[in-house]
N, C-alpha and C positions, 0 to 999 in steps of 0.2 A: 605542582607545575601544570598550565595548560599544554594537552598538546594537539598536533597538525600543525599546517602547515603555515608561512608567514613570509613567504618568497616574496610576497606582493608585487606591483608593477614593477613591469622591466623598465630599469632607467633609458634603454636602449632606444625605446620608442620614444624619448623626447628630443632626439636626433634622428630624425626619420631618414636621412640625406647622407648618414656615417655608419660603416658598418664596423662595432667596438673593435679592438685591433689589442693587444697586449702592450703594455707602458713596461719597462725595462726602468729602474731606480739606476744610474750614476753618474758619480761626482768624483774627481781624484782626492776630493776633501776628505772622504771618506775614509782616507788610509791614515789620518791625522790619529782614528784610534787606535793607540800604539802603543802597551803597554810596556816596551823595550824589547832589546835585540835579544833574552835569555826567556823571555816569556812563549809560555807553547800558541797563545793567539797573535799570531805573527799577523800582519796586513797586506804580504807577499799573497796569501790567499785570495786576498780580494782581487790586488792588482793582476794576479795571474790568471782568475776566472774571465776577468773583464778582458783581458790580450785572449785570452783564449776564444769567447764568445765575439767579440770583433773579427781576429784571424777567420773563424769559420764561417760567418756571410751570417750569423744569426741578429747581430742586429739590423742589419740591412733587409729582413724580411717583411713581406709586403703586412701594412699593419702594425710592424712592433715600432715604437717612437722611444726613443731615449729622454727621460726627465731628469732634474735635478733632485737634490736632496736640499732642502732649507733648512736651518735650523730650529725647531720646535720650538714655540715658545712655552713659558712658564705656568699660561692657561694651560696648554695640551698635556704637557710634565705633570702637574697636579691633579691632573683630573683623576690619575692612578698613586702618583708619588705623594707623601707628606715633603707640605712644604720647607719644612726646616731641614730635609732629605735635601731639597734640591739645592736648598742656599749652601749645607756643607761641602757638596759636588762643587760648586760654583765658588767656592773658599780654597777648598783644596786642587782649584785648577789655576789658583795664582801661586806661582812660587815662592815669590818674596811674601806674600801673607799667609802666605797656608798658614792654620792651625797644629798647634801640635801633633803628633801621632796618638795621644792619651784620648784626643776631642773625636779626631776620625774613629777610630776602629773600631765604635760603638754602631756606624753608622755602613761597615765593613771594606771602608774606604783605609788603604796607607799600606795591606798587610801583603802577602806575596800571591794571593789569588788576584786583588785588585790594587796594586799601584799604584799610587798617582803620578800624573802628569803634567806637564804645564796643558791649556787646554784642552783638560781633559769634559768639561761640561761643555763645550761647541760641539765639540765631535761626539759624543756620547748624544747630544740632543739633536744631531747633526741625521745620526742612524733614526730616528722617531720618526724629523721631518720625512725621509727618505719614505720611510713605510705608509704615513700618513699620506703624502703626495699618491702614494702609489694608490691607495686604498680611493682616493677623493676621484683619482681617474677614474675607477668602478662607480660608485656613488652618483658620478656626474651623466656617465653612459658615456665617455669619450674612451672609456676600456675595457672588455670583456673582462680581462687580467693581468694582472700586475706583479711584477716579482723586482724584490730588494734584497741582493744576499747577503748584502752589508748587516741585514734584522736578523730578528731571531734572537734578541738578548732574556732569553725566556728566565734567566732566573732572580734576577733581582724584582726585588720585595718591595712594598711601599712605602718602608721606612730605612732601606739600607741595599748595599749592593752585596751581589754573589755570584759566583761562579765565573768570572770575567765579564759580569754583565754591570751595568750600573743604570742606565732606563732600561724599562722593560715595553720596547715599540710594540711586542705583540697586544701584552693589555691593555697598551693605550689608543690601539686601534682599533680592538672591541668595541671599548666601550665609546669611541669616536663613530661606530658603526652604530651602536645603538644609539646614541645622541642624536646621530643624522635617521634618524627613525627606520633601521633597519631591527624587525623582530624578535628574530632570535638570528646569533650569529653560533657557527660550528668552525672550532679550532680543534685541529689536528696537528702532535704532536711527535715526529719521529726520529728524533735525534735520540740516542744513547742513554739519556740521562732525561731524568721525570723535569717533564715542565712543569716547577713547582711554582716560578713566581708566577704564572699567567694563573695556574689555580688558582692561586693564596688570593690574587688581585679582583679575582671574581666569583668567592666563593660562595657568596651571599647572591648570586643575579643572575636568574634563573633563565634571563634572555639569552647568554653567552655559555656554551656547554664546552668542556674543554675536554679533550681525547686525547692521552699522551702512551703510547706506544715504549716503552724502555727497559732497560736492564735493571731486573730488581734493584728495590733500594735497600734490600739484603746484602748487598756485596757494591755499590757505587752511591758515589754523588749522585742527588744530595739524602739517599736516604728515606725519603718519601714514596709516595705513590703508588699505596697500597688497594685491592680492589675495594675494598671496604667505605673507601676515602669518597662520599660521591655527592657531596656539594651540602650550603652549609644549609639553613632551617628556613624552609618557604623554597629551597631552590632542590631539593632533593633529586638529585637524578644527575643535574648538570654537572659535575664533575665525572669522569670515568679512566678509570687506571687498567692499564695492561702490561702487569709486569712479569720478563720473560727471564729465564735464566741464563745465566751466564756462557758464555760461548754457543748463543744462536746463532745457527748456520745461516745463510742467503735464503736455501728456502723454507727454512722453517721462519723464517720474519717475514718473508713476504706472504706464507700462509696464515701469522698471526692475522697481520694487518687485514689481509682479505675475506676473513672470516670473523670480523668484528666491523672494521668499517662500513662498509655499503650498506647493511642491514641496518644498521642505524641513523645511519645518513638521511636515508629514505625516511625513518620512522621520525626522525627529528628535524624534516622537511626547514631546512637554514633558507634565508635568504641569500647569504654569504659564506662561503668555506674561507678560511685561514688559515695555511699549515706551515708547519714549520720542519727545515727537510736536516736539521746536522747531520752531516756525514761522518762524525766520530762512531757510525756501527761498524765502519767499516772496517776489515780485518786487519789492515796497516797500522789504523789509528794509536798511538802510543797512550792515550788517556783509558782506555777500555778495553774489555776482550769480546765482542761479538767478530763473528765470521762471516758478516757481511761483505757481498762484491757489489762493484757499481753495477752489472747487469740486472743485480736484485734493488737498486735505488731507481734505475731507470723504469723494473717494473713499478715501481710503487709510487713512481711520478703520475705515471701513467692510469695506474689506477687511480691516485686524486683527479687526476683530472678528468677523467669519468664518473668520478663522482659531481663533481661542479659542473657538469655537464646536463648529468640527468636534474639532480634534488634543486638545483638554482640557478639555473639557465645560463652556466657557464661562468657565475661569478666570484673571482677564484685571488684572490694576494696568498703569493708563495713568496714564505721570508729562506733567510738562510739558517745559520744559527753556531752550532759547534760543530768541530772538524781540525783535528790537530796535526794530519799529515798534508801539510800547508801544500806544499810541492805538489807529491804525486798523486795525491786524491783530490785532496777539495776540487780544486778548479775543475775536474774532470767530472765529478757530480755535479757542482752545480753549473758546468755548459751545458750538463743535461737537461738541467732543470730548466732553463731558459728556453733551451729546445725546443721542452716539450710545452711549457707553456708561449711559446712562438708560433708552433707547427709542429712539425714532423721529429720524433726523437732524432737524435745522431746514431746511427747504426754504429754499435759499440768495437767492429772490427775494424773502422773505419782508420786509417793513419793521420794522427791531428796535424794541423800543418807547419810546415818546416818552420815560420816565424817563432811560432809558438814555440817548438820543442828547443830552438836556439834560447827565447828566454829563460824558459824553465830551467835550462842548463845552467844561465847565466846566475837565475838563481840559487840555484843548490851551491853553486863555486861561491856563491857570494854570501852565504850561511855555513861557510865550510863542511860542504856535501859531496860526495862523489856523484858526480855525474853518472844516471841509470838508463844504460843507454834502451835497456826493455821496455820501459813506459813510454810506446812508443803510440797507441789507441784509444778510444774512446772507452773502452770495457778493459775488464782483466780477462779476457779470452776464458770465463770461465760457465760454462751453460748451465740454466738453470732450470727446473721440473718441479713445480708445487702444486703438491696433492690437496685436491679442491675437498674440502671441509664438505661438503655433501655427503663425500664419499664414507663418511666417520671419521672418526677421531678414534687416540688408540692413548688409556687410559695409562700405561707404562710410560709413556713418552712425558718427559717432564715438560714440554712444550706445548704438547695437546691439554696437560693438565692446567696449566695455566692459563693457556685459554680458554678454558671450559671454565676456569673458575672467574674468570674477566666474565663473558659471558652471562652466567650465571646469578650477576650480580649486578649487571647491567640492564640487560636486555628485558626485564618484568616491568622495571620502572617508564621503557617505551612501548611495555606493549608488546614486545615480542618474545617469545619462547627459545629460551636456553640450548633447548634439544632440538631444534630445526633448524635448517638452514635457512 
């Protein structure tokens, strides 16, 4: 792989008279994805992030514009998908024709990860447009940044769906990113669980380097995302896996992420960042066991966004992705995330607003929930202290070890030394 840098011209300067502002993706269409009322990807997430982030004045910040989401078409789907992928999506989102369940499940469609639906290929192609729009406001200089939390279907494949995912918007806005001749693009990945289809979909294309942050695939979905794993023949390097073990605290993730990202960021000088934030680390979440708190997602918004800051003049699509404590997390990380790519974080002691906390109520009574009347802020009122990787690493710590060996395996192929900070 060549490396330096490939930022190139800031689209920004072709609007001399606008200064880029953040584009916000939604649509109430978007809640069409819905794989029913017993499924853990409920679309109470979505709608409750979106009430939440209106309630608090952030879309109304000077700058952020609310877009739509279109539906993708079959050009954009294929550019990553096989096409006979997307006509069985598009088969099995008519009811009266669906195909057997013998035809689907080859293609990971009909089983109890993935559903079907009636309409389930609008809305599934519904979330690409959403991401793509977002990504085209960047590209065009009408937005420093764009976030879609509806995205993040990181794991389906280009021949079949997985994990509740069935397009995969983040690969298809790579590689929509390098088509529109942006360089090299850096996708960072920190949800739970290994973003394998965005790997798989760009294992071979050395433009797009993909960074995923998760709980070994020693003990979770799906299994992969091993340090070893780092991209396929001619792309050497571009893939990189950090995988952490099981019941990582708040800050021992946020000192993963901060003593692997930045340093390579820099070394791998992106035009474009692309991350993807699921909040299924978080301690609540019923799908996994890390012991992440929002305090520590907030940090590590924050830190991306310093990274898109410095390595690419602030050009930054933050997707959503997984998150299975629909109620009391999601929406609360990703108001964050809007926040922070808006403006100013939400100070986590802050009391969200009484709108909000009536629907939230409404929602748990309407999922047969006890209403919690504690989840009453921004944070889990829990502080957090992470020991800056400078300072050493401590070879007992199964956490330090893991990152040393992410590291280790990483960091020669840009150029930088293992042992340094």
């Amino acid at each position: 792989m060549q490396r330096g840098s490939t930022a190139g011209e800031d689209p920004a300067a072709q609007h001399p008279d606008q200064e880029p502002g953040c584009a916000v993706v939604w649509d109430p269409a978007l809640l069409a994805y819905d794989f029913g009322p017993y499924h853990p990807m409920s679309p109470v997430r979505l709608e409750l992030t979106e009430k939440l982030a209106r309630s608090a004045g952030l879309l109304e910040r000077p700058g952020v514009r609310v877009i739509g989401a279109p539906i993708a078409t079959d050009a954009q789907l294929t550019s990553v998908h096989e096409p006979a992928y997307v006509e069985a999506v598009r088969r099995a989102s008519e009811p009266d024709t669906a195909p057997p369940a013998a035809e689907l499940l080859p293609f990971g469609l009909g089983g109890d990860d993935v559903p079907t639906f009636p309409g389930m290929h609008e809305a599934s192609a519904r979330i690409v447009g959403g991401t793509l729009a977002g990504l085209d406001e960047i590209l065009a200089g009408r937005a420093r940044r764009a976030v879609n939390v509806a995205g993040g279907m990181h794991h389906a494949k280009p021949g079949s769906a997985s994990g509740f995912c069935i397009y995969n918007d983040a690969a298809i806005a790579l590689r929509h990113a390098l088509d529109a001749g942006v360089g090299r693009v850096l996708y960072i990945d920190v949800d739970v669980h290994h973003g394998d289809g965005v790997e798989r979909a760009l294992w071979d294309e050395p433009g797009a380097i993909t960074l995923s942050v998760h709980e070994t695939g020693e003990r979770l979905f799906p299994g992969t995302g091993f340090v070893q794993d780092a991209g396929g023949a001619g792309a050497t390097g571009s893939a990189i896996n950090v995988p952490l073990p099981p019941r990582t605290d708040a800050a021992g993730w946020v000192r993963a992420i901060r003593s692997v990202v930045p340093a390579l960021a820099r070394a791998i000088g992106p035009g474009l960042l692309v991350t993807q934030h699921g909040a299924d680390t978080h301690r609540a979440d019923p799908l996994a066991d890390f012991r992440v708190t929002l305090e520590a997602h907030r940090a590590v918004m924050t830190t991306l966004r310093k990274v898109a800051d410095e390595v690419c003049e602030g050009r930054w699509l933050a997707l959503g992705g997984g998150g299975y404590a629909v109620i009391d997390v999601v929406p609360r990380s990703w108001a964050q995330l809007i926040a922070v790519a808006t403006g100013d974080p939400l100070d986590p002691e802050a009391r969200m607003p009484e709108d909000y906390l009536e629907a939230a109520a409404a929602a748990r009574e309407a999922n047969g929930l006890w209403p919690d009347p504690t989840v009453l802020t921004y944070g889990d009122g829990r502080g957090l202290e992470v020991a800056d990787w400078a300072a050493g690493y401590d070879p007992e710590d199964p956490l330090d070890r893991a990152v040393q060996a992410a590291r280790r395996a990483a960091f020669p192929e840009w150029g930088l030394d293992p042992f340094l900070d």
